[in-house]
C-alpha atoms as a printed R data frame, in Angstrom:
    type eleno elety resid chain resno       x      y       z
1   ATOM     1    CA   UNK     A     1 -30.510 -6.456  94.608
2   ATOM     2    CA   UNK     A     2 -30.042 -3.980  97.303
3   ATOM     3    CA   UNK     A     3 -26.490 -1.959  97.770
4   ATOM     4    CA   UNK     A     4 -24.579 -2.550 100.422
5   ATOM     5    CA   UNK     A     5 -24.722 -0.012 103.281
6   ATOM     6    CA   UNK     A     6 -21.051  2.211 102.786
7   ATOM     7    CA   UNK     A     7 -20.070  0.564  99.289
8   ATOM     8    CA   UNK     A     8 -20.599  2.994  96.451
9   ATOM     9    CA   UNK     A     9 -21.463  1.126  92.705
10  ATOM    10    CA   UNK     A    10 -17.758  0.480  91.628
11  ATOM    11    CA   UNK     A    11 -17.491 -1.239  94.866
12  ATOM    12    CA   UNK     A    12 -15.099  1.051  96.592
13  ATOM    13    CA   UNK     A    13 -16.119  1.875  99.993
14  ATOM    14    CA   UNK     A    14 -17.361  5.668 100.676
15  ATOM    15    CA   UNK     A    15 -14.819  6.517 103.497
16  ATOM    16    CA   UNK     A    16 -11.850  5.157 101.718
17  ATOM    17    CA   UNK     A    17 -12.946  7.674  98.517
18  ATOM    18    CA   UNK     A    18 -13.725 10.600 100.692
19  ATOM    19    CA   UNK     A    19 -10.112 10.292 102.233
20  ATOM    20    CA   UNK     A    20  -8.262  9.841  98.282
21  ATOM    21    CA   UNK     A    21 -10.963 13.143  97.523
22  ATOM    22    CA   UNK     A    22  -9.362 15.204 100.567
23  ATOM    23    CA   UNK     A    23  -5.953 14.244  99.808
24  ATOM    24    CA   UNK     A    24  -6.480 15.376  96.654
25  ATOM    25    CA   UNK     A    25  -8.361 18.815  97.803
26  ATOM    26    CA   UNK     A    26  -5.302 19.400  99.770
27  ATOM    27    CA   UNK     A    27  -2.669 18.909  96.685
28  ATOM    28    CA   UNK     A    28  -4.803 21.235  95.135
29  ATOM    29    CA   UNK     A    29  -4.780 24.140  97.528
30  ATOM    30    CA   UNK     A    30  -0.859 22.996  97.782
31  ATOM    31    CA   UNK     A    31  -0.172 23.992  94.402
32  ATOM    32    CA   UNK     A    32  -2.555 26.877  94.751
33  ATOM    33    CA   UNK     A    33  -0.811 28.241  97.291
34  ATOM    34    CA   UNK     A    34   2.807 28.132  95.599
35  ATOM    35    CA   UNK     A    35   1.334 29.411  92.093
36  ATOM    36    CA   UNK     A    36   0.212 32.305  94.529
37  ATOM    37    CA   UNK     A    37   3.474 32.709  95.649
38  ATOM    38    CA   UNK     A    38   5.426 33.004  92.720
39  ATOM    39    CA   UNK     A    39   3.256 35.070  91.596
40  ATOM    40    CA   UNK     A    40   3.884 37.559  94.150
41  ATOM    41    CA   UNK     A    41   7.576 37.075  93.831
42  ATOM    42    CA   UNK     A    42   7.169 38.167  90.172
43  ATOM    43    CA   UNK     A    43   5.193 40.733  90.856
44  ATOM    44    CA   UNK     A    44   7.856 41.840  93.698
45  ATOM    45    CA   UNK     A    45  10.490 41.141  90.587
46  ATOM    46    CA   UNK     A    46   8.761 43.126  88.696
47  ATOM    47    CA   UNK     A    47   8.064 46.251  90.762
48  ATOM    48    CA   UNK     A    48  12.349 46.052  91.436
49  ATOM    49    CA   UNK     A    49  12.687 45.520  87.694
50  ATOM    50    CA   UNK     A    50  10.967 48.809  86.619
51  ATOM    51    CA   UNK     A    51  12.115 50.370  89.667
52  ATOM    52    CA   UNK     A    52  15.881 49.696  88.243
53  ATOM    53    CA   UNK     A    53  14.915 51.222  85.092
54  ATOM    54    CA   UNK     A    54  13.576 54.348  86.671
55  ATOM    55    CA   UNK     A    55  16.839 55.138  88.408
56  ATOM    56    CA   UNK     A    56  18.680 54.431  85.623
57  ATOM    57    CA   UNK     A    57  16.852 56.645  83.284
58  ATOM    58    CA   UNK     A    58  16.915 59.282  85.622
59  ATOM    59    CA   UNK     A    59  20.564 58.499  85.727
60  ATOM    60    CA   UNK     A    60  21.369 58.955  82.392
61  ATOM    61    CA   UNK     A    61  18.938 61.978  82.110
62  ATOM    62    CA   UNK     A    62  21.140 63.475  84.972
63  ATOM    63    CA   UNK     A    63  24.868 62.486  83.324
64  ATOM    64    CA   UNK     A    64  23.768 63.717  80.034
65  ATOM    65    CA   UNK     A    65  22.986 67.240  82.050
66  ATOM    66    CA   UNK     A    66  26.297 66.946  83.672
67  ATOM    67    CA   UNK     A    67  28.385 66.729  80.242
68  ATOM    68    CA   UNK     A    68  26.020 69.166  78.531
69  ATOM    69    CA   UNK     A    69  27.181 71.777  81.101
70  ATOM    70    CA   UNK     A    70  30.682 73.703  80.747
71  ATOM    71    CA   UNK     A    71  30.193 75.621  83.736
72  ATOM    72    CA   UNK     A    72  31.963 74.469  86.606
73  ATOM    73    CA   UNK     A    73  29.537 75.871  89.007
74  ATOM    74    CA   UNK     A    74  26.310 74.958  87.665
75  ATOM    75    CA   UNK     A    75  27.888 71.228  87.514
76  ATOM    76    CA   UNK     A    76  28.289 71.481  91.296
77  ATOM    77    CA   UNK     A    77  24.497 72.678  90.964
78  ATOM    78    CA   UNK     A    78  23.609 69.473  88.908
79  ATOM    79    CA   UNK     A    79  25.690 67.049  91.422
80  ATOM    80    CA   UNK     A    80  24.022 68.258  94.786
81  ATOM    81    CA   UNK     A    81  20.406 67.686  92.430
82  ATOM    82    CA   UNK     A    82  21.020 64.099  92.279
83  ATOM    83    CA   UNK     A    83  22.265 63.898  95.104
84  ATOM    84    CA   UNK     A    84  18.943 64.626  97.000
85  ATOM    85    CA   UNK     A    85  16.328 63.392  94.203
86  ATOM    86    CA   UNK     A    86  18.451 60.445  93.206
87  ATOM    87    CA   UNK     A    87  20.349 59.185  96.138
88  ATOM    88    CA   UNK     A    88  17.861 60.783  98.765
89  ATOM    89    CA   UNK     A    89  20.191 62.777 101.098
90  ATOM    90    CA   UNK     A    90  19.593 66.620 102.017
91  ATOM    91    CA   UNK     A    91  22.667 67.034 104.019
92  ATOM    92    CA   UNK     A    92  25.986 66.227 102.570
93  ATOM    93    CA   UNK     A    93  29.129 68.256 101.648
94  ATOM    94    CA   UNK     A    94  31.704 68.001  98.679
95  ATOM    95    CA   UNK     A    95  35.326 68.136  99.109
96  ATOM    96    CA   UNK     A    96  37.845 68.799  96.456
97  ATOM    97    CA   UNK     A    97  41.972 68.674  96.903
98  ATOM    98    CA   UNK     A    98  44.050 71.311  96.366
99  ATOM    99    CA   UNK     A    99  46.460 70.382  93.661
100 ATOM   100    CA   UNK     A   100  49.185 71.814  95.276
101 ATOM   101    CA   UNK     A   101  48.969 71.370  98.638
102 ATOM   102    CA   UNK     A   102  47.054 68.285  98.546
103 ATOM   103    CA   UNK     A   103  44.480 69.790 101.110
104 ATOM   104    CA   UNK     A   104  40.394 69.183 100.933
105 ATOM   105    CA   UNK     A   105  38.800 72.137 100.044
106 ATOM   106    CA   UNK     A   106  35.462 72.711 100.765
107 ATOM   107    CA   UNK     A   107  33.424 73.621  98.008
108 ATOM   108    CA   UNK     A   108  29.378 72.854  98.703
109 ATOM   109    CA   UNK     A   109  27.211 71.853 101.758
110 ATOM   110    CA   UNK     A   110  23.687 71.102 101.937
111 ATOM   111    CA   UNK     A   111  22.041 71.073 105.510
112 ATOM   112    CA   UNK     A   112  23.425 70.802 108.478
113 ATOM   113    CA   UNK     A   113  27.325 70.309 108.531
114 ATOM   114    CA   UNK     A   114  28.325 66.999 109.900
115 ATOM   115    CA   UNK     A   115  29.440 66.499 113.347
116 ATOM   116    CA   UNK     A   116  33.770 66.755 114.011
117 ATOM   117    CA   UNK     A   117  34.037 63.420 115.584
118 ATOM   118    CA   UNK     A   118  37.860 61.372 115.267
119 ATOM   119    CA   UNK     A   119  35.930 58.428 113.673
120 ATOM   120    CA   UNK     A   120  34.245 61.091 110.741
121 ATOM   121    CA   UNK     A   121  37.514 62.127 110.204
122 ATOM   122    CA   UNK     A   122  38.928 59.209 109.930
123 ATOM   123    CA   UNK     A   123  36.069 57.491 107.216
124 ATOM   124    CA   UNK     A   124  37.189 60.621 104.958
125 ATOM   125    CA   UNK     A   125  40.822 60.033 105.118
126 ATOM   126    CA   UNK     A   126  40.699 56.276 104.115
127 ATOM   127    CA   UNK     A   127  38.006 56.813 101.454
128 ATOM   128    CA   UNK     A   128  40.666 59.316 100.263
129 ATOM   129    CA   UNK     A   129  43.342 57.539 100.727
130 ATOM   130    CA   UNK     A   130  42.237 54.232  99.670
131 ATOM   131    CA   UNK     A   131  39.765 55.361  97.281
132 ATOM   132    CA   UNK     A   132  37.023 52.745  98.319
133 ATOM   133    CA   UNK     A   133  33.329 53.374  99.138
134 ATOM   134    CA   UNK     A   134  32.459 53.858 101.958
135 ATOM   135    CA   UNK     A   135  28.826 52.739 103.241
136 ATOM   136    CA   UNK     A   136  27.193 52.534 106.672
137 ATOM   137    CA   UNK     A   137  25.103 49.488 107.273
138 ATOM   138    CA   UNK     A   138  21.312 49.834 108.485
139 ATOM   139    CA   UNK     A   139  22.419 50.230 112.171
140 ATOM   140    CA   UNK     A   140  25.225 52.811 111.457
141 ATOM   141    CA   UNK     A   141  22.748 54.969 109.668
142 ATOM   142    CA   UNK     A   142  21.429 56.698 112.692
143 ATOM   143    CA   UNK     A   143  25.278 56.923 114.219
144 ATOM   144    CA   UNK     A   144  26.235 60.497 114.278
145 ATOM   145    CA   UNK     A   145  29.707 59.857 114.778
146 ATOM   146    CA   UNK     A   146  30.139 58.772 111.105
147 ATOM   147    CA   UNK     A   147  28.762 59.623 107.914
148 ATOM   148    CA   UNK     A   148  26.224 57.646 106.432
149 ATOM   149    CA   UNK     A   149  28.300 57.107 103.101
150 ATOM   150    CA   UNK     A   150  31.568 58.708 101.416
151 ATOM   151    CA   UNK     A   151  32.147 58.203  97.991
152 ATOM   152    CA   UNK     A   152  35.386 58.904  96.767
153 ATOM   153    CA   UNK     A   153  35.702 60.941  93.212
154 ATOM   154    CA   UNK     A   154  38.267 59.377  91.077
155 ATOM   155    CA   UNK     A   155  39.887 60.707  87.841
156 ATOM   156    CA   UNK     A   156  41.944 58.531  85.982
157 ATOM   157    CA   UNK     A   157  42.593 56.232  89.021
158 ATOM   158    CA   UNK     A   158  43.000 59.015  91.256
159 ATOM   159    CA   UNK     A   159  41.425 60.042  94.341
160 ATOM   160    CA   UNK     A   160  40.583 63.830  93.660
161 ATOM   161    CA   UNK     A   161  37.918 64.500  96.540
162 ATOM   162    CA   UNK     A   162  34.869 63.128  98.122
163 ATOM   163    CA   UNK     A   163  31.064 63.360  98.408
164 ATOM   164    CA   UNK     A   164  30.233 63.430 102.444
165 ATOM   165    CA   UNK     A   165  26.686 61.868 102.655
166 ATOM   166    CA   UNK     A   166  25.969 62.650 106.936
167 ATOM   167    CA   UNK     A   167  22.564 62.410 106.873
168 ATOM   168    CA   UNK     A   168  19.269 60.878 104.589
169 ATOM   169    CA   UNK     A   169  15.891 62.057 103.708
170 ATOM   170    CA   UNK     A   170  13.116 60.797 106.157
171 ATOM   171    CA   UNK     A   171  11.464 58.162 103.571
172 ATOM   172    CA   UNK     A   172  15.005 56.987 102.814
173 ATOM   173    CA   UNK     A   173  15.220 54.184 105.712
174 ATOM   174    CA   UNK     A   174  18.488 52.254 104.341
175 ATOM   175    CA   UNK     A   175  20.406 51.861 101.436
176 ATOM   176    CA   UNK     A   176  19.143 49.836  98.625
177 ATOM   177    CA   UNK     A   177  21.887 46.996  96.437
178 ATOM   178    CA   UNK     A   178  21.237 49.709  93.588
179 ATOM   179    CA   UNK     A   179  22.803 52.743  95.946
180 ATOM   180    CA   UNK     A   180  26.141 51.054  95.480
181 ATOM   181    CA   UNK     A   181  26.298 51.142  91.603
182 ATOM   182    CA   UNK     A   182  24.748 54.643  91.597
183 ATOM   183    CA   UNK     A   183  27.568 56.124  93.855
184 ATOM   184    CA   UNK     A   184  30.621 54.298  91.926
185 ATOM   185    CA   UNK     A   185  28.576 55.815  88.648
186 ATOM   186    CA   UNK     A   186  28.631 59.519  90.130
187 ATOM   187    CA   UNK     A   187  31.878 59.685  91.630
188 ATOM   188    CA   UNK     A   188  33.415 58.775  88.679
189 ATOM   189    CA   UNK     A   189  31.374 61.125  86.241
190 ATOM   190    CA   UNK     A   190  30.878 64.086  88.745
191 ATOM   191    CA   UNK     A   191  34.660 64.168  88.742
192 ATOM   192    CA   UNK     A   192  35.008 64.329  85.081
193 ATOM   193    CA   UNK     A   193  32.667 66.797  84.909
194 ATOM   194    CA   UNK     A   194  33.898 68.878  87.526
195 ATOM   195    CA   UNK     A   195  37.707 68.576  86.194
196 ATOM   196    CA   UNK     A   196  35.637 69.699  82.360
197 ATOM   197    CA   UNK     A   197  33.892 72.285  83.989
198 ATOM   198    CA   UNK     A   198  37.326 73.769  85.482
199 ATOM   199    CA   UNK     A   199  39.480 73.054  82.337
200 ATOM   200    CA   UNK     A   200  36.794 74.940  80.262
201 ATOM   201    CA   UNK     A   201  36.914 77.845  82.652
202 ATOM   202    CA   UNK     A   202  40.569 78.104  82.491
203 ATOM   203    CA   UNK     A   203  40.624 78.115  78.527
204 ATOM   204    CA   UNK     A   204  37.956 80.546  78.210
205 ATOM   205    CA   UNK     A   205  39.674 83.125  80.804
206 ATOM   206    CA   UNK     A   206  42.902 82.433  78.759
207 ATOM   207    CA   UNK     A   207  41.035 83.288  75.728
208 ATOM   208    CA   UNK     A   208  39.589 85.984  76.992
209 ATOM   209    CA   UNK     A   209  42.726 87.846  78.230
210 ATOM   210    CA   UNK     A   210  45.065 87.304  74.780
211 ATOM   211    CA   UNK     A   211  42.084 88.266  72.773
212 ATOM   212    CA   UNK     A   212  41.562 91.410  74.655
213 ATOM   213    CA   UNK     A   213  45.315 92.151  74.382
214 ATOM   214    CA   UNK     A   214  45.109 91.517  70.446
215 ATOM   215    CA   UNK     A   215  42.343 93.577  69.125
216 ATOM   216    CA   UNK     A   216  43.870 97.639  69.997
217 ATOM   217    CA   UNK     A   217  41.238 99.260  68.194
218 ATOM   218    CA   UNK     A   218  38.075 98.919  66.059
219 ATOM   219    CA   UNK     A   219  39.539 98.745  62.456
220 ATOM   220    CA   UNK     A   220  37.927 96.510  59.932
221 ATOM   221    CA   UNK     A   221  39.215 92.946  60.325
222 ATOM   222    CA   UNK     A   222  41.704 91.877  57.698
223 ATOM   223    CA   UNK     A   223  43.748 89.102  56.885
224 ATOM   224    CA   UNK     A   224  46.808 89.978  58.371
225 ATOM   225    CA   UNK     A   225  45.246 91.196  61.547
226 ATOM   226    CA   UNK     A   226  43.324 87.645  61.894
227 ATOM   227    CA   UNK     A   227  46.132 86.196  61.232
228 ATOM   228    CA   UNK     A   228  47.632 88.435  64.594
229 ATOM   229    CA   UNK     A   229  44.905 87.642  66.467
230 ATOM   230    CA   UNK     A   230  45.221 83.706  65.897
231 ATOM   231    CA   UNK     A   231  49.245 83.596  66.651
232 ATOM   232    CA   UNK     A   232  48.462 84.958  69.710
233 ATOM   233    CA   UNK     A   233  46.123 82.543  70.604
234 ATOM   234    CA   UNK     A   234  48.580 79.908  69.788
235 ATOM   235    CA   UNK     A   235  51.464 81.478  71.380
236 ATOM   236    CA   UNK     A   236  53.312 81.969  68.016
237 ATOM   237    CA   UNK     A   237  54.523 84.388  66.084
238 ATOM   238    CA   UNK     A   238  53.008 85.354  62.995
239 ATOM   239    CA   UNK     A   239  54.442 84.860  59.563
């Protein structure tokens, strides 16, 4: 018996078929198309993921440098490092206050010095006075008139300077959400490290100067003349 013309053997009709068999293709490239994009976004995920870990690495490589170092200059040396490889600025200042007259002191720049303009000014003095980051936005970036971040460094609490970021390196077109954690991290361990730096200067001068006072001449060493040596030291007289 012959088929009929457009019926296929189970008795469904061709067109009706081809239409399920298209509907079907296009479920397929559907879910194609979303397995493609989640890959991507893992991928993307990824790349962020071991990105993160990169900076924090560095990170800790750089801290461990900055508490491994007891000289207060070469920890200004190690700051203004991450500040250009890490945070990817090449013209910034750090300010310090003087203890007793409360005053920033200047005591690094890199690159040009930032422009004098009321509203610079005035970024400092709250980050100082407030102790809050300060960070400009993507538009602010390019705005002279303001730095481009100010991160305040505290110890114990206190506000006891500020990093002046006025300008970023070419490739660095904005700030990234891990810039924020990275300049709360510095400004709290550059100014530990700073105020170790200082303290260990201090000591070491102190030591210096009584030792010097308490070795008069090049006898042997004995007990009683170590025992000199180390009550003035202490500040104490010896038994």
């Amino acid at each position: 018996m012959a088929k009929a013309v457009g019926v296929s053997d189970d008795g469904k009709s061709l067109p009706g078929e081809a239409g399920g068999l298209r509907i079907e293709l296009a479920n397929l490239r559907h879910r194609l198309e979303m397995a493609e994009q989640e890959k991507e976004e893992l991928r993307a995920a990824n790349e962020l993921l071991e990105e993160q870990n990169s900076i924090l690495g560095n990170l800790a490589v750089a801290f461990h440098r900055l508490y491994s170092s007891t000289d207060y200059v070469q920890v200004v040396d190690i700051v203004k490092e991450i500040i250009v490889n890490l945070i990817g600025s090449n013209e910034f200042s750090i300010h310090v206050l003087d203890g007793n007259k409360g005053q920033p002191v200047l005591i690094t720049r890199e690159g040009k010095a930032g422009s004098t303009t009321a509203e610079r000014d005035r970024v400092i003095a709250e980050t100082t006075s407030t102790g809050e980051l300060f960070m400009a936005d993507e538009k602010m970036l390019r705005d002279k008139k303001k730095p481009v971040a100010c991160i305040p460094l505290k110890l114990r609490g206190a506000t006891m300077g500020t990093i002046v970021l006025d300008g970023l390196l070419v490739q660095k077109k904005r700030f990234g959400k891990q810039d924020r954690e990275i300049f709360e991290l510095l400004g709290n361990h550059a100014s530990m490290a700073l105020y170790l730096g200082k303290l260990n200067w201090i000591v070491a001068r102190e030591v210096k100067l009584k030792l010097r006072d308490a070795i008069e001449d090049l006898t042997p060493p004995t007990t009683t003349s170590i025992k000199s040596i180390v009550s003035i030291l202490s500040d104490k007289k010896p038994r």
